[in-house]
C-alpha beads as a LAMMPS data file, in Angstrom:
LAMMPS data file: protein, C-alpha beads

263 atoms
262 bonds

1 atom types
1 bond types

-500.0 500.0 xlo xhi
-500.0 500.0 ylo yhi
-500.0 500.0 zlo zhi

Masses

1 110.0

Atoms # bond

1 1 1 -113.130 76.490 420.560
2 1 1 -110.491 76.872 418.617
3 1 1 -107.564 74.115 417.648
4 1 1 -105.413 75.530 420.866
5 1 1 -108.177 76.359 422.730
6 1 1 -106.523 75.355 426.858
7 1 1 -109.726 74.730 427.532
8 1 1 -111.078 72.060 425.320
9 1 1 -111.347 68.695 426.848
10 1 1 -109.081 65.804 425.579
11 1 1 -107.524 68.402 422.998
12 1 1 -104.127 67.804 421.711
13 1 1 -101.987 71.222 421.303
14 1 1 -99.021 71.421 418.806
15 1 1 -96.468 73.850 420.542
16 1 1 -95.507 75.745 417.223
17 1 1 -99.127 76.644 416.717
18 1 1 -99.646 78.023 420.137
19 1 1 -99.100 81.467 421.898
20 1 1 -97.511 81.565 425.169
21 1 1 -100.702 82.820 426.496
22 1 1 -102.487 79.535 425.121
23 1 1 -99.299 77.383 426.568
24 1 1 -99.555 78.622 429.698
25 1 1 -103.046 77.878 430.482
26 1 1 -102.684 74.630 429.463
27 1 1 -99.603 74.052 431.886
28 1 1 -101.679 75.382 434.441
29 1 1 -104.243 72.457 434.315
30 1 1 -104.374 70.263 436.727
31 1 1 -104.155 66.542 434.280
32 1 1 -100.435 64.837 433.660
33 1 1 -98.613 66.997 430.801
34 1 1 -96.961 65.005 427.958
35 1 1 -94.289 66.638 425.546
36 1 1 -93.935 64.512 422.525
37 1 1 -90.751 65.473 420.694
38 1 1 -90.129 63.985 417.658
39 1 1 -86.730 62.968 416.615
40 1 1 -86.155 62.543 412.675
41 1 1 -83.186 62.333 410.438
42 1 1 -82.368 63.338 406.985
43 1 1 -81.112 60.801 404.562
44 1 1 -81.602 58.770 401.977
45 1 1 -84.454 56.724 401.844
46 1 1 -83.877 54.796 398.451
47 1 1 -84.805 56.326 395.097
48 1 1 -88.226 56.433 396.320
49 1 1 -88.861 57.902 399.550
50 1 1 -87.755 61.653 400.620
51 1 1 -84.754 62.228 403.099
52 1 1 -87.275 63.544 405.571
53 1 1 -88.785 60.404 405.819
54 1 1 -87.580 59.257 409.387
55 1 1 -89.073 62.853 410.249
56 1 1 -92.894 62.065 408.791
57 1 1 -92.701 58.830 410.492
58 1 1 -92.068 60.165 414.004
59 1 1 -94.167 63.445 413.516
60 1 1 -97.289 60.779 412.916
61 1 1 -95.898 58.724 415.351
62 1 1 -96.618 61.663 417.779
63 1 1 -99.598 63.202 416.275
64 1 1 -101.226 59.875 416.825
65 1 1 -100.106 58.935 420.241
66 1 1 -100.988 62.766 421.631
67 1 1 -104.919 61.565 420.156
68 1 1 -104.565 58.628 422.553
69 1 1 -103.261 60.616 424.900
70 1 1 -105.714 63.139 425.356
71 1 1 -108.182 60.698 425.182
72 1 1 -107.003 59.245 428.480
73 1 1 -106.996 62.433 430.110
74 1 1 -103.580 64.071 429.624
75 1 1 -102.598 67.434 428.449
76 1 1 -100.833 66.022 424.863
77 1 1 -98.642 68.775 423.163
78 1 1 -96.873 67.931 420.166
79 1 1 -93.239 69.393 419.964
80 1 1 -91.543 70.802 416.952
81 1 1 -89.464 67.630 415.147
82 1 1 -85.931 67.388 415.198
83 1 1 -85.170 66.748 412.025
84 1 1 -81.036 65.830 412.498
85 1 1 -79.567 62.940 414.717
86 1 1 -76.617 60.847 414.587
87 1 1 -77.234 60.055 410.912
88 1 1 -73.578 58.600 409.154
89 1 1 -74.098 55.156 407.690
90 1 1 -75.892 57.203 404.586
91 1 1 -73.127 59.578 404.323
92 1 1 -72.380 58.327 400.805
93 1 1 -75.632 59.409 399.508
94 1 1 -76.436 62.715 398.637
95 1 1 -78.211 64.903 400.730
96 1 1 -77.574 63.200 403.701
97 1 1 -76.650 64.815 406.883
98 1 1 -76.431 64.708 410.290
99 1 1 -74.735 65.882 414.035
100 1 1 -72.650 64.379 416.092
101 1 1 -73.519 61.982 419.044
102 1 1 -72.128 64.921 421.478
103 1 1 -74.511 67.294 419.776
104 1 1 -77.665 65.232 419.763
105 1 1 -77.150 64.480 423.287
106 1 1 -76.492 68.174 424.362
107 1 1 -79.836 69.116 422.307
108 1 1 -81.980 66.480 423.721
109 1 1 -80.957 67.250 427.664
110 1 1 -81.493 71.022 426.757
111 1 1 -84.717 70.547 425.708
112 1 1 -85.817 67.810 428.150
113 1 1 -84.128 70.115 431.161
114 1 1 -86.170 73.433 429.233
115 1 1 -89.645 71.404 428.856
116 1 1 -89.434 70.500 432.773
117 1 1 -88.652 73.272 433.814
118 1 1 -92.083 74.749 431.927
119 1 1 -93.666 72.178 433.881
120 1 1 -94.312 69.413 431.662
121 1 1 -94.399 66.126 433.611
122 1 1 -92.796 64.004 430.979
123 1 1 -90.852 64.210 427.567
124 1 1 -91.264 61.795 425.592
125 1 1 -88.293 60.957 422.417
126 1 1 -90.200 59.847 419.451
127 1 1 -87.919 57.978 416.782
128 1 1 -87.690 56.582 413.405
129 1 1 -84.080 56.864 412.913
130 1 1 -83.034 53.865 413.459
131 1 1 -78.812 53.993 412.922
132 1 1 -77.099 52.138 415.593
133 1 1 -75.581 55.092 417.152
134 1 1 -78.376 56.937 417.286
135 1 1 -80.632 54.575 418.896
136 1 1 -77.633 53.978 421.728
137 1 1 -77.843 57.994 421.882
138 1 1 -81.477 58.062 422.414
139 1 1 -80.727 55.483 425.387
140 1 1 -77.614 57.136 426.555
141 1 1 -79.724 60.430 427.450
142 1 1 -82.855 58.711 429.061
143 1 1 -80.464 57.139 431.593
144 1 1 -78.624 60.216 431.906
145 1 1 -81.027 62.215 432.920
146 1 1 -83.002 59.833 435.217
147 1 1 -79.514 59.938 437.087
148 1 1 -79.170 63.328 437.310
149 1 1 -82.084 64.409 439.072
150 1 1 -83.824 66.848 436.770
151 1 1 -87.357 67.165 437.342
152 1 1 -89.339 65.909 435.209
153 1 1 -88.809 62.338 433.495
154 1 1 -87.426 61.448 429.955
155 1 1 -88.847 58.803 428.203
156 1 1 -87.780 56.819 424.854
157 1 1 -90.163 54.754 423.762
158 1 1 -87.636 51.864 422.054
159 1 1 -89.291 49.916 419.344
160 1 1 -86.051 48.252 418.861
161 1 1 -86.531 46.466 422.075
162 1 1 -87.835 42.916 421.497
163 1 1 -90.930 43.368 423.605
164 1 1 -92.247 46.561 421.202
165 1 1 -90.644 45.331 418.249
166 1 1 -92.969 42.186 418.508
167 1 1 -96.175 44.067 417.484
168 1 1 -94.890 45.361 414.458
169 1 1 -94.409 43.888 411.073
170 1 1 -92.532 40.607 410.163
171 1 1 -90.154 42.871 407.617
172 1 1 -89.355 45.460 410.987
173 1 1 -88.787 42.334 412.733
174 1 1 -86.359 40.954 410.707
175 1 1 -84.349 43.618 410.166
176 1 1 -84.167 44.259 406.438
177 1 1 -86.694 47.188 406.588
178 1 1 -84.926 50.536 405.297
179 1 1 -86.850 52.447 402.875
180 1 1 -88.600 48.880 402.377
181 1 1 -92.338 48.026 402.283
182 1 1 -92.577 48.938 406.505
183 1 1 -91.088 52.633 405.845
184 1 1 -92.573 53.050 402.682
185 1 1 -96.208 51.768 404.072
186 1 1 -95.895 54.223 406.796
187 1 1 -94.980 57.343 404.405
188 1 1 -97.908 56.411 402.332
189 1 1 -100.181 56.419 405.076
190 1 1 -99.412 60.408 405.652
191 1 1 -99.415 61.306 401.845
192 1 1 -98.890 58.946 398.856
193 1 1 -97.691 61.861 397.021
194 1 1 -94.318 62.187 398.607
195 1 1 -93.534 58.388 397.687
196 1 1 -92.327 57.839 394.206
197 1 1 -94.691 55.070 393.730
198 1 1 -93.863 53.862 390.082
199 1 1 -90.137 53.753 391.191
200 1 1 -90.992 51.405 394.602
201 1 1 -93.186 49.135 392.657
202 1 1 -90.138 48.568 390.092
203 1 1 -87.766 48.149 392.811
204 1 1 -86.497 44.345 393.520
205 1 1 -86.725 43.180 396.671
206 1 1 -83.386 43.284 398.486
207 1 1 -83.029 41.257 402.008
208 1 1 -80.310 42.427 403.879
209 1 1 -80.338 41.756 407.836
210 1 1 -78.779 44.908 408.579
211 1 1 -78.535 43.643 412.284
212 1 1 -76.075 40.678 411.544
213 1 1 -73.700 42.935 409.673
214 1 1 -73.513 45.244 412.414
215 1 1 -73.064 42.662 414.511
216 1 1 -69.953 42.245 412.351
217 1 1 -69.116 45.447 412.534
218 1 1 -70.239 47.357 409.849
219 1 1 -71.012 51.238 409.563
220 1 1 -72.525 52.170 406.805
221 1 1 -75.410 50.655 403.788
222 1 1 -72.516 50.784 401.575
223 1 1 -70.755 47.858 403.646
224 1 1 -73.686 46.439 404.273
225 1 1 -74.693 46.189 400.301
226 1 1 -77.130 49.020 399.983
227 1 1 -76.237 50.305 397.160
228 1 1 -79.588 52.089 396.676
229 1 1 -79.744 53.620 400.206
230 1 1 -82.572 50.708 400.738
231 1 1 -83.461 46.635 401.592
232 1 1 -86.913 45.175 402.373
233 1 1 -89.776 45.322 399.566
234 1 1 -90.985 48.758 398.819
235 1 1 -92.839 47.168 396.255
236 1 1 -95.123 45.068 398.520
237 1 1 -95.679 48.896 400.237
238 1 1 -99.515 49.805 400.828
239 1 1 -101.537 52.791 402.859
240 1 1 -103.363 50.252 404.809
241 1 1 -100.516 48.445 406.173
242 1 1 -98.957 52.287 407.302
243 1 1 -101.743 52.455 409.386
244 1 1 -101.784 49.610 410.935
245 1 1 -98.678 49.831 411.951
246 1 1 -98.995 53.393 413.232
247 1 1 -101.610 52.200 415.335
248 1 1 -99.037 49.774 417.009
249 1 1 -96.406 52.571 417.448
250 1 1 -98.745 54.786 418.981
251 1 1 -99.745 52.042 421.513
252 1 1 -96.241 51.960 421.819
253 1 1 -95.538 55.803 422.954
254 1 1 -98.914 55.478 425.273
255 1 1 -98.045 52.152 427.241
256 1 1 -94.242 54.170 427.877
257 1 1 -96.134 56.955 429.136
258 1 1 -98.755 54.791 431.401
259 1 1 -95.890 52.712 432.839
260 1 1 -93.580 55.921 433.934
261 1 1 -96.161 57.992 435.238
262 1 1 -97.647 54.580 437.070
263 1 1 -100.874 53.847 434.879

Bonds

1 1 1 2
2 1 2 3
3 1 3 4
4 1 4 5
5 1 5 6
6 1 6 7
7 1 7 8
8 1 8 9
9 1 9 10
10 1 10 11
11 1 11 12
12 1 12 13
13 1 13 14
14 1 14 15
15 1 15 16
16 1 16 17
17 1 17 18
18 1 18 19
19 1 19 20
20 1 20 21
21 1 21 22
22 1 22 23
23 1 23 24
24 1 24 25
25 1 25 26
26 1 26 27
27 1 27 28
28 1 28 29
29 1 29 30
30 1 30 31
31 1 31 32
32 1 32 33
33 1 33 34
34 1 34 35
35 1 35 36
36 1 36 37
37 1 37 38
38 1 38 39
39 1 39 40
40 1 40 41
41 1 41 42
42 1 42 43
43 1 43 44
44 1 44 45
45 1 45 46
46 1 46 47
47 1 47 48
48 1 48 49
49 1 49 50
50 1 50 51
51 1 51 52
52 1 52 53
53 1 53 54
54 1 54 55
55 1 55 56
56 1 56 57
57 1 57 58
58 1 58 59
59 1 59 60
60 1 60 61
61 1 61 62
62 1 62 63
63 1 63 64
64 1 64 65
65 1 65 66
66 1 66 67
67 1 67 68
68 1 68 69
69 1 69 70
70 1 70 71
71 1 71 72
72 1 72 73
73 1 73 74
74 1 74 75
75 1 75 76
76 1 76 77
77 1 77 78
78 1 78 79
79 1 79 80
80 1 80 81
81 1 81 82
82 1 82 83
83 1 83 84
84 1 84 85
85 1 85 86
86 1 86 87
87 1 87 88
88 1 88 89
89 1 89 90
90 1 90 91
91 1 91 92
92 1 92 93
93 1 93 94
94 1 94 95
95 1 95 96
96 1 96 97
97 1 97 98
98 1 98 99
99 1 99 100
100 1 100 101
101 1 101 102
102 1 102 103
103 1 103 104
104 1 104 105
105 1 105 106
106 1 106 107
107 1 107 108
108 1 108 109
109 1 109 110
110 1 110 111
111 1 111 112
112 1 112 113
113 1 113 114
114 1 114 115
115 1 115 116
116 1 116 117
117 1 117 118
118 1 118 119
119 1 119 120
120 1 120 121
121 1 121 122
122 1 122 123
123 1 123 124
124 1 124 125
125 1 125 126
126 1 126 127
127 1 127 128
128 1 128 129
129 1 129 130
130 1 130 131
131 1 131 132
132 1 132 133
133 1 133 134
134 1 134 135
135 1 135 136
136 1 136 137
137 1 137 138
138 1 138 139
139 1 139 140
140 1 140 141
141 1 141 142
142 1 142 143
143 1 143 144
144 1 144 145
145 1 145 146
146 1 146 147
147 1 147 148
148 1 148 149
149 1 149 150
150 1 150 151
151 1 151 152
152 1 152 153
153 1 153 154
154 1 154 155
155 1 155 156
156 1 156 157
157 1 157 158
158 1 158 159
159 1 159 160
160 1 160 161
161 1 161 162
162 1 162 163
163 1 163 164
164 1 164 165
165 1 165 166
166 1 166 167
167 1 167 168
168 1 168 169
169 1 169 170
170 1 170 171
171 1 171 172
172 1 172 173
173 1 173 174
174 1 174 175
175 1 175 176
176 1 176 177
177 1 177 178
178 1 178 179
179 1 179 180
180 1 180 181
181 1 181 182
182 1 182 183
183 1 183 184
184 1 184 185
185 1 185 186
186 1 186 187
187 1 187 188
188 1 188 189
189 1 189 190
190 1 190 191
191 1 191 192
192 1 192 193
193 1 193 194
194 1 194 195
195 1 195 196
196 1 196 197
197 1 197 198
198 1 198 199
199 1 199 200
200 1 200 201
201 1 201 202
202 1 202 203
203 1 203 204
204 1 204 205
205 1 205 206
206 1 206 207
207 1 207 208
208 1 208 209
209 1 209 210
210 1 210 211
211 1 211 212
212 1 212 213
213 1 213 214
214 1 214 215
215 1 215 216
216 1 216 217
217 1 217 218
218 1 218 219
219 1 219 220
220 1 220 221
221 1 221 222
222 1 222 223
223 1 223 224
224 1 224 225
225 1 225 226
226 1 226 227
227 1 227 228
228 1 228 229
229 1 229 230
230 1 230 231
231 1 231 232
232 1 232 233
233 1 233 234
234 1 234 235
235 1 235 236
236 1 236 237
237 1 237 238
238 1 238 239
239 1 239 240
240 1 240 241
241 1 241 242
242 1 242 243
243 1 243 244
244 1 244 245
245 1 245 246
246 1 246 247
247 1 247 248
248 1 248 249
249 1 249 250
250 1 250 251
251 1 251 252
252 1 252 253
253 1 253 254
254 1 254 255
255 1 255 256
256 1 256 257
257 1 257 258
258 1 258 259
259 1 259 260
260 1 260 261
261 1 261 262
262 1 262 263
């Protein structure tokens, strides 16, 4: 059978590689239908890491979490990425760029109301990005469009939230984790060749709890003393830890999708 073959059992489909013929028949099987869309960013990363990187991250996020997925039953079909959000507290950096919370929002209930409407049961918001405003966007729509009645349900799996964020690494946990040894871990883990490896093992580590200065009110690394578009360890950054920690996001997406659709 081949890779988008609707009737392999337990396969997971990636929409861009599919015909309409091929998506059809899998929407026409009878087992719960996941879209995983992933939401990315681009921006600096520190002086080591590409400005796709919140991108990779979610794209494996997904890739992993269809696997699990499928393996449970469910027709799994990864979604092309979004690769702009809300993305302004690296606007100093160059290359950096990103929409407005009005046009993230109007994209993501678009593409939730479109994927519905195909007759996928869920759609599921997978994120790396984590700026403030775009995480409160990524909220903003889920509750939006359980209140409107669209069919369908839209799902955000929130690793920010202290129950999720509690599986994943002290350096997540504490905050202090852009472009450090969590993100650079999980970039390694999908291919050491996009990390600038000689550069991250030269960087100092830089603590910075990015949560307690926006707690005071800061928007962007340059207020918060980023002067290198990064804080954490990069240094302390290894393949094995990536996947680790991609196994705990990916239990992450899964138990989201369990709990909405009721186990």
């Amino acid at each position: 059978m081949s890779a988008t073959d609707p009737g392999a059992a337990g396969q997971v489909w990636e929409l861009a590689r599919m015909t309409y013929v091929e998506v059809e028949a899998a929407l026409a099987r009878s087992e719960p239908k996941i879209a995983l869309l992933p939401t990315g960013s681009t921006e600096a990363h520190g002086p080591h890491l590409p400005l796709a990187t919140d991108s990779i991250i979610s794209v494996e996020m997904a890739r992993r979490a269809a696997e699990q997925l499928a393996a449970r039953g469910m027709i799994a079909v990864r979604m092309p990425a979004l690769h702009y959000a809300v993305t302004d507290w690296a606007a100093d950096f160059a290359g950096s760029a990103g929409v407005t919370q009005d046009t993230a929002r109007a994209t993501l209930l678009e593409l939730a109301r479109r994927y519905a409407t195909l007759g996928f049961d869920a759609t599921v918001l997978i994120n790396a990005h984590l700026e403030p405003d775009n995480i409160a966007t990524l909220r903003g729509v889920t509750r939006e469009y359980a209140e409107s009645g669209a069919p369908g349900k839209l799902l955000f799996p929130d690793k920010t939230r202290r129950r999720y964020a509690s599986r994943l690494t002290q350096e997540f946990q504490s905050g202090s984790c852009h472009a450090g040894q969590y993100e650079t871990s999980l970039v390694l883990a999908v291919d050491p060749s996009l990390v600038r490896v000689a550069l991250a093992q030269k960087l100092p580590e830089h603590h910075v709890a990015l949560h307690e200065h926006i707690a005071r009110g800061a928007t962007s690394f340059a207020e918060c003393g980023l002067d290198q578009a990064y804080c954490g360890n990069p240094a302390n950054a290894s393949a094995a830890e990536g996947h680790a920690s991609y196994d705990a996001l990916a239990s992450i997406v899964v138990d989201t999708v369990l709990e909405a659709l009721g186990g």
